[in-house]
N, C-alpha and C positions, 0 to 999 in steps of 0.2 A: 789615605790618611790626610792629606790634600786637600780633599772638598768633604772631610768632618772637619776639618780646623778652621776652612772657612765657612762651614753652614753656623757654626757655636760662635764664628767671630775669632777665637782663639789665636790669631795670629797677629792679633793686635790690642796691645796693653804696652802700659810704660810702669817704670818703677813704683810710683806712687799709686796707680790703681793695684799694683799687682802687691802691695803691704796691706792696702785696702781689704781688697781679698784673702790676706793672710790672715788677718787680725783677731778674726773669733778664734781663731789657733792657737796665734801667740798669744795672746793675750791671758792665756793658761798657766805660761810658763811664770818664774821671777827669776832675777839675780841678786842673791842673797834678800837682801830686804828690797830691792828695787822692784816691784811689780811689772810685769812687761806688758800691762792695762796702758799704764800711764807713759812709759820706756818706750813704745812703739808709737803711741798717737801723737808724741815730743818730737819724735822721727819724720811720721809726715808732716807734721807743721811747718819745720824747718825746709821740709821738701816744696811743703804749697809755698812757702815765702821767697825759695827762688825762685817759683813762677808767677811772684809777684799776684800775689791775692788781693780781693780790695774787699773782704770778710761780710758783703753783701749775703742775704738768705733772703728764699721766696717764701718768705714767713714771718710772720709777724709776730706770734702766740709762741715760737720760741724764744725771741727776744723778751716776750714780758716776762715768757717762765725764767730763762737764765736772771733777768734781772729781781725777780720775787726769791727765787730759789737762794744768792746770796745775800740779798737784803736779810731775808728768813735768817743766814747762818751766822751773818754778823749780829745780827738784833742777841739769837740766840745765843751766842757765845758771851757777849755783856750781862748777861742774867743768869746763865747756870750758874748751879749752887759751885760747882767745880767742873773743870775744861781735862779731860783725859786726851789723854797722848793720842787716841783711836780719831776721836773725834778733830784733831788736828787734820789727821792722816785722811779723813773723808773729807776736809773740808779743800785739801788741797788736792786731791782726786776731783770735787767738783770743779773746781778752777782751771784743770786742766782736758778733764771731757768734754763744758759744756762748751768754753772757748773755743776747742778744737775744730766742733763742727762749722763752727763761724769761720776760720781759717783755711778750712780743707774744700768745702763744699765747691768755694766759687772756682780754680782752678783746677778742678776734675774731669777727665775727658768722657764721657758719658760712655763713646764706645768702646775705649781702651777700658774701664772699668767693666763692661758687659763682659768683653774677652777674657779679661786675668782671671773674674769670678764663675766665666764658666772653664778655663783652662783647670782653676783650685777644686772646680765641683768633679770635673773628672776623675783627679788623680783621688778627691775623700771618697768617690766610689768606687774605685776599686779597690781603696782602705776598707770600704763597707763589705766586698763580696769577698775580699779576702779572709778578715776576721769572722763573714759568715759562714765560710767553708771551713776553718779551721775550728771552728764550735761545733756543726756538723760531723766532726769526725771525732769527738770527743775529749779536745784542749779546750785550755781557759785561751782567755786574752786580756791586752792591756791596751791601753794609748798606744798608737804609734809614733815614735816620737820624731819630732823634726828635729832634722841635720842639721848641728853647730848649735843647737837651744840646750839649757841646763838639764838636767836631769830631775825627772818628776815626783813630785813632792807622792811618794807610794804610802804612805798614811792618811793622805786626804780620803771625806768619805766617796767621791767621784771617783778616785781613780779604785777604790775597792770594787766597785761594778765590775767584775772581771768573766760575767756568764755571759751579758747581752753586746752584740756589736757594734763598736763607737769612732772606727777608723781612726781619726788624727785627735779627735775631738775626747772632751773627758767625761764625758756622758751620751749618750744614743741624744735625747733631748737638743744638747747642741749642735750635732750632727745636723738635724731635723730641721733647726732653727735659720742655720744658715742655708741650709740647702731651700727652703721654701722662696730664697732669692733668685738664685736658676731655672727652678719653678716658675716665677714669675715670668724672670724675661720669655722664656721656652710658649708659655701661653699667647705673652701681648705680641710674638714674632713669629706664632703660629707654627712653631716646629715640636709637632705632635708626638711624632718618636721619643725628640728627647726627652718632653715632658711623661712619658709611661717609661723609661729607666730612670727618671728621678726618684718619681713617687714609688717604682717597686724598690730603690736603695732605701727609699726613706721604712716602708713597711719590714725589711729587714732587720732597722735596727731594733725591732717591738717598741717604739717610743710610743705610748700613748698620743702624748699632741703631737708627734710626727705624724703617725698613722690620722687623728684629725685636721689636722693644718692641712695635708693633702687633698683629703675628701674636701674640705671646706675651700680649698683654694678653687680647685675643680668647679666645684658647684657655684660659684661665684663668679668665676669669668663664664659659664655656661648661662647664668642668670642677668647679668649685666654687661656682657660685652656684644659685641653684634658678631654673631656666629650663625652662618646657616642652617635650615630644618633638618637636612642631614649631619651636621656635624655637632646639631641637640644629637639627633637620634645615637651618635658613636660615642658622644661623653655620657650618655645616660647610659648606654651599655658596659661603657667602660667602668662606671663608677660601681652598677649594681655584681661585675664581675670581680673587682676591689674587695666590695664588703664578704660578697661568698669565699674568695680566698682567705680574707681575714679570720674567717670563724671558720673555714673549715681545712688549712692547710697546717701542718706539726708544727713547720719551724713558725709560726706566729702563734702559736701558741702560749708564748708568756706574756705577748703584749693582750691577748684577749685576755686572760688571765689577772694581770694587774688592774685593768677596766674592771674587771669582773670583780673586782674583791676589795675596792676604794667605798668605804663608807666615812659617811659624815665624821664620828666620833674617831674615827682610827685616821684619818688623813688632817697633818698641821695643813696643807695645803688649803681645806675647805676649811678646817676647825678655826686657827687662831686667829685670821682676820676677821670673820664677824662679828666672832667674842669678844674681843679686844675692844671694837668702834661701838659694841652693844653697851657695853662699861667704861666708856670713856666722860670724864668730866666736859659738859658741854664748851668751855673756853678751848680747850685741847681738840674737843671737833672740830670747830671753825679754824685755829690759827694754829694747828697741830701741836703736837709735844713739847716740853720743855727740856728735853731730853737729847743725848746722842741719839738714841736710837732705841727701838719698841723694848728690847731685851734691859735697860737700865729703868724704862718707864715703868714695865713690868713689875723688877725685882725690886722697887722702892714703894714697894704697895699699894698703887696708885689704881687698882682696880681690884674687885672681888671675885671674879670668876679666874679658875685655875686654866691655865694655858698651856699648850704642850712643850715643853725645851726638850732639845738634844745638842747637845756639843756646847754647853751653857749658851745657844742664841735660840732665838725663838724665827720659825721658819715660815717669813708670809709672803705671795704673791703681791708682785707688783701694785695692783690698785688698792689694796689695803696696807702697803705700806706708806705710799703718796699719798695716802688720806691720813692716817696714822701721823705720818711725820709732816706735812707741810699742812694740814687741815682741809678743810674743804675746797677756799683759794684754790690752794696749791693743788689739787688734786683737778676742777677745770681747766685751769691750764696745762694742766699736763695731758687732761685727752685734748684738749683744745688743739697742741701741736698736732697731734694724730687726725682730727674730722678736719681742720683748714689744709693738712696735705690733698686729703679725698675729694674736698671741694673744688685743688686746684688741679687734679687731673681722676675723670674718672676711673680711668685706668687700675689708679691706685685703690680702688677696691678687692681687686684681686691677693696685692699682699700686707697692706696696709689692715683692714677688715680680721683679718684672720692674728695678726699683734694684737688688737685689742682684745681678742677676746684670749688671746696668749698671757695678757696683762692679770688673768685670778691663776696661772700658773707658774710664772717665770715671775722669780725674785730680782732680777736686774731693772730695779727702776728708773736708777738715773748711774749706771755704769757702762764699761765702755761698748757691750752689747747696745746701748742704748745708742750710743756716737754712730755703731758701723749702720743702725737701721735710717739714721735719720741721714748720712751720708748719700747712703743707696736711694731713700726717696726724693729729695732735695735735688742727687743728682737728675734723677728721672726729670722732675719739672723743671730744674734750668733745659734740658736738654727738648722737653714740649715745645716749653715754651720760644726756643730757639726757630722751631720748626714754623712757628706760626708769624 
């Protein structure tokens, strides 16, 4: 037990990497109306502040975006027609995400952070094999819920997911999400083992972009990293023994399934962002909406093509909602933050590469998912750049 705690690092973490690594967790939960998005990353703040931060980032293109992003919401809020309470409530959720990362990044210990996130990724996979044995034998499942957190909001539409397995997490998809970060380190540190019990927790959960974020992480450090003719020749085995198990083993059978049965017209995921940008008033391309948010822009009949809602919001990936809502600007800057990470360590093509193309599936465009990815890469290049 000994020399896996220390091949994973695992024996070395401190408080604030180890909330770090909690965060796509907690961050599920609330207390009463307090969100534990915003409730936890207030926690590490205070935590970087006794170690004395000086809110330095090796990045430039996030500073412009944070600064474009409230200019945008102050400009905006002087000009709506009317200011809803929601719209408050996002505006001070931005104030405290994008600040955070400025706060947190520079006092992060790079390898206590590797440790706590792979100590977290352990114990969500055994949350994964547990919930996938227990499906297996013909029970449902829920979240697992973490010790001393509230009690989970059982009507949300995530936590009705109760056929596929999602460990701690409130969807397989998050599960996925976060694990593609142990993934990473498991590749750039060359510990091979670990990295094939990732990716088979991850093919467990059936997440469509789990099961691709794998393949594609894979193929990317096999593509761009410097790796031996033999050890092309075991990841190419490795991956084309992936895809056979995927399409030919039961229990993944709903993730081939789901793949198999996503068309244009029936998925808001593909449908409502091009619709939307197709019919947009060109003023609104360029310097986005004059809106809360796409579902008010929507329903005030500002376009003519019908769009799909459930749960009265209208459901769009990442890079059509940053076009959507902050216009075109807004939308280079924000891959900007993501290709000036890739440029400052190659490395980061491994997990960095496979976010952006996560960015037409995952709705978290500027939320706290967004804080813990850019935590994790920023930590990376303070920690390069240390080396050199």
């Amino acid at each position: 037990m000994r020399k896996i705690c220390d091949n994973l690092d695992i024996r070395r973490f401190g408080l604030l990497e180890v909330l770090i690594a909690l965060y796509p967790i907690l961050m599920g939960y609330q207390y009463g109306s307090i969100p534990c998005t915003l409730l936890f990353l207030l926690v590490m703040d205070l935590l970087a502040l006794f170690r004395k931060t000086n809110f330095s980032l090796p990045s430039k293109y996030m500073k412009y975006l944070a600064v474009f992003v409230i200019m945008h919401e102050v400009i905006l809020c002087a000009t709506m027609k009317s200011l809803p309470s929601y719209h408050v409530n996002s505006i001070v959720s931005l104030l405290v995400i994008i600040p955070s990362i400025f706060v947190i990044v520079p006092v992060v210990n790079f390898e206590k952070l590797k440790g706590a996130i792979n100590l977290i990724a352990v114990i969500c996979m055994m949350g994964m094999f547990y919930h996938f044995i227990i499906l297996q034998t013909g029970y449902y499942v829920s979240p697992i819920k973490v010790p001393f957190m509230p009690d989970m909001q059982s009507g949300t539409r995530l936590y009705s997911e109760v056929f596929r397995p999602c460990s701690f997490f409130w969807e397989p998809q998050s599960y996925c999400t976060f694990m593609s970060v142990p993934l990473f380190y498991s590749l750039i540190d060359k510990k091979y083992f670990w990295t094939v019990l990732i990716i088979l927790s991850m093919f467990l959960s059936t997440s469509t972009t789990g099961i691709a974020i794998s393949i594609l992480s894979l193929a990317i450090f096999v593509l761009t990293q410097k790796v031996t003719k033999s050890q092309r020749v075991i990841f190419f085995a490795l991956g084309i023994s992936l895809v056979y198990v995927l399409f030919t083993a039961d229990f993944l059978s709903a993730g081939v399934e789901k793949m198999a049965s996503i068309s244009y017209e029936a998925s808001s995921r593909l449908y409502n962002g091009p619709t939307l940008i197709a019919n947009m008033h060109m003023e609104d391309f360029v310097f986005g909406i004059n809106y809360s948010n796409v579902y008010d822009y929507y329903r005030d009949g500002n376009i003519q093509a019908v769009l799909m809602e459930k749960y009265d919001s209208i459901f769009m990936p990442s890079f059509w909602n940053v076009l959507a809502k902050f216009g075109v600007i807004g939308l280079l800057l924000y891959l900007g933050v993501y290709v000036e990470s890739i440029r400052r360590s190659r490395m980061l093509l491994v997990y960095v590469l496979p976010l952006i193309i996560a960015l037409f599936t995952n709705p978290d465009f500027l939320g706290g998912l967004f804080a813990f990815e850019f935590i994790v890469i920023y930590s990376f290049i303070v920690f390069e750049n240390q080396k050199i």
